[in-house]
C-alpha positions as CSV (number, residue, x, y, z in Angstrom):
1,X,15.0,-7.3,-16.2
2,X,11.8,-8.6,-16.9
3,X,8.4,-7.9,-15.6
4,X,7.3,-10.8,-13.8
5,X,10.8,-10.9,-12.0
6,X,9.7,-7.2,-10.8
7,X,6.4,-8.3,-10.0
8,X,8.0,-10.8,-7.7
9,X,10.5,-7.8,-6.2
10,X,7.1,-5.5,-5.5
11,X,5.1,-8.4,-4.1
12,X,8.3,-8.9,-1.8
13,X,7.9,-5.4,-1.0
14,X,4.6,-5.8,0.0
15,X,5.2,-9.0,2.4
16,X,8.0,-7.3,4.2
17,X,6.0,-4.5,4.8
18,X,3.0,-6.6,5.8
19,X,5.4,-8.2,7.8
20,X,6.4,-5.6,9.6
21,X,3.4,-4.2,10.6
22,X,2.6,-7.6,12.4
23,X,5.6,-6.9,14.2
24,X,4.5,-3.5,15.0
25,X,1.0,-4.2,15.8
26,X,2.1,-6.8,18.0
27,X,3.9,-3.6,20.1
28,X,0.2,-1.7,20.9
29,X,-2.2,-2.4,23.6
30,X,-4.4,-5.3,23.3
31,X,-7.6,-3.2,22.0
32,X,-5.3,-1.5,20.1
33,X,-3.4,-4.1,18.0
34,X,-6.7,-5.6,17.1
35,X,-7.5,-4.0,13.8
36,X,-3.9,-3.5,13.0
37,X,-3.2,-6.7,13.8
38,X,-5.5,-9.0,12.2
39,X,-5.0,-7.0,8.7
40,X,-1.2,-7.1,8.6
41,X,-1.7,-11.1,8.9
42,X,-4.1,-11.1,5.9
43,X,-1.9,-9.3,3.7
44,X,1.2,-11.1,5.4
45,X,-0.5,-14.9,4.1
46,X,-2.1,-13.6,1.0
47,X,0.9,-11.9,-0.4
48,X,2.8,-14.9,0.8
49,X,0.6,-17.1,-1.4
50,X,0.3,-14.9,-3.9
51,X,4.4,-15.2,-4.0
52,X,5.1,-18.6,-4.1
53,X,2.0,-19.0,-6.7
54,X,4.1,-16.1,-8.9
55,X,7.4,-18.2,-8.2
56,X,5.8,-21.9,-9.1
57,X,4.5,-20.4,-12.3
58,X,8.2,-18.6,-13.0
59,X,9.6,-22.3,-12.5
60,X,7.4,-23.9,-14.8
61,X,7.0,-21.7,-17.4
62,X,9.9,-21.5,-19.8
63,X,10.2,-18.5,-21.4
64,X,12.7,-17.6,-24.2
65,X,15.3,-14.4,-23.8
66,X,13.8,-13.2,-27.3
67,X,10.6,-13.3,-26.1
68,X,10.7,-11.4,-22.7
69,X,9.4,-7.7,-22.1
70,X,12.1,-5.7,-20.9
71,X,11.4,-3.0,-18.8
72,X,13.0,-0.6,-16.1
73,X,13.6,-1.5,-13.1
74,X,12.3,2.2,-11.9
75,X,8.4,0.8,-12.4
76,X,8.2,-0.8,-9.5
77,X,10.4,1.7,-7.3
78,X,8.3,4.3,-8.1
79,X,5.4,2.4,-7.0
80,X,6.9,1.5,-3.7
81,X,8.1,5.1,-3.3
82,X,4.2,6.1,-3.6
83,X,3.2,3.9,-0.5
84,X,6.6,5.0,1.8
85,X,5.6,8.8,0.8
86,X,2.1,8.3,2.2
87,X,2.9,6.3,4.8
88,X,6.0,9.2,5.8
89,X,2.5,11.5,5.3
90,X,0.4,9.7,7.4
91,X,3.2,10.0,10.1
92,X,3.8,13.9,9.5
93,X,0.5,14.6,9.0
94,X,-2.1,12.0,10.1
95,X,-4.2,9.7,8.2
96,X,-6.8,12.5,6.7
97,X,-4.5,15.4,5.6
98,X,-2.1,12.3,4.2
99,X,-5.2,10.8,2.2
100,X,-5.8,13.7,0.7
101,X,-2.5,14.8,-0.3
102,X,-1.5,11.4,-1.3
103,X,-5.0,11.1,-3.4
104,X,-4.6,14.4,-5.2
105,X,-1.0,13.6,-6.0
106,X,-1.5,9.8,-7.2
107,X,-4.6,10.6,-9.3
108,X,-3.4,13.5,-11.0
109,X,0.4,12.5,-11.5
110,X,0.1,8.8,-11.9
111,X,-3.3,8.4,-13.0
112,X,-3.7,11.3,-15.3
113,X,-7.5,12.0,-13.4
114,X,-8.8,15.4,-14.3
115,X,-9.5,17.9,-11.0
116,X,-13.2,17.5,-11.8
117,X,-13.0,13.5,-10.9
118,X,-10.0,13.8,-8.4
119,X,-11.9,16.3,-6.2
120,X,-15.2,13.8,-6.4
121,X,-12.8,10.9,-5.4
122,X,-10.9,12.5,-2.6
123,X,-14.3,14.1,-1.1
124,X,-15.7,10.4,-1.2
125,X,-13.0,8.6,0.1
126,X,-12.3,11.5,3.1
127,X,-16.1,11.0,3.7
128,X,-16.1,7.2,3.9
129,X,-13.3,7.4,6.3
130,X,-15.0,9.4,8.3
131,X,-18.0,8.0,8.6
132,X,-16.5,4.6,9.6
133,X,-14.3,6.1,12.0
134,X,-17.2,7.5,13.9
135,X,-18.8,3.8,13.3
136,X,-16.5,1.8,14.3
137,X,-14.8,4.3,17.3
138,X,-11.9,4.2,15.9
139,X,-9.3,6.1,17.8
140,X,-6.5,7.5,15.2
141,X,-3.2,8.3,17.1
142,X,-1.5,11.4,16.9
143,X,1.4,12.8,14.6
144,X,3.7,14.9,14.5
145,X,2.0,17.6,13.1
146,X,-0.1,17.1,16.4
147,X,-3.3,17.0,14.3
């Protein structure tokens, strides 16, 4: 299969899941859905457009079978699997403990980051989450975890 055919299948990913979360947003309370809300329709029209830009230049551009990369099919699956297993951690878990699994996981598996560097990144990012949840109010619901 080849690799801009699994871009489009990951971008497709994307725009359902965007889509989705409109759907689910729509669901909450009206202060509630307003973040939620108003994100999931930017990455809902962007990804959109960002698809049908991927598909025109697909359609135009007339590559020859000789010439194609071939690659798995797994590239993008694993990819997806990476954002379902933090969002099935943000559910367990809640948002923080998730971030930080998820982070130490990702940067050390996928992104080969040493422990130095992935500590430095998960302390900054916990921190910047934190400080604009106490900015901005933000109320993060509960899980199952109750935490």
């Amino acid at each position: 299969m080849n690799k801009d055919y699994l871009n489009l299948i990951f971008s497709g990913f994307l725009f359902i899941l965007f889509t989705l979360a409109i759907i689910e947003a729509l669901t909450f309370s009206k202060l509630a859905q307003f973040f939620p809300l108003y994100i999931s329709i930017a990455g809902s029209v962007l990804t959109l457009i960002y698809l049908i830009t991927e598909v025109y230049k697909l359609y135009k551009q007339k590559v020859k079978e000789g010439e194609q990369i071939k690659i798995s099919l797994l590239a993008p699956l694993r990819y997806i699997g990476w954002i379902l297993g933090y969002l099935v951690l943000i559910y367990i878990g809640g948002l923080m403990l998730a971030t930080a699994i998820f982070l130490i996981l990702f940067l050390i598996l996928e992104s080969r980051m040493n422990f130095i560097h992935t500590g430095i990144s998960i302390i900054a990012v916990l921190i910047g989450i934190s400080l604009l949840s106490s900015a901005l109010d933000i109320y993060w619901p509960t899980n199952l975890l109750g935490l």
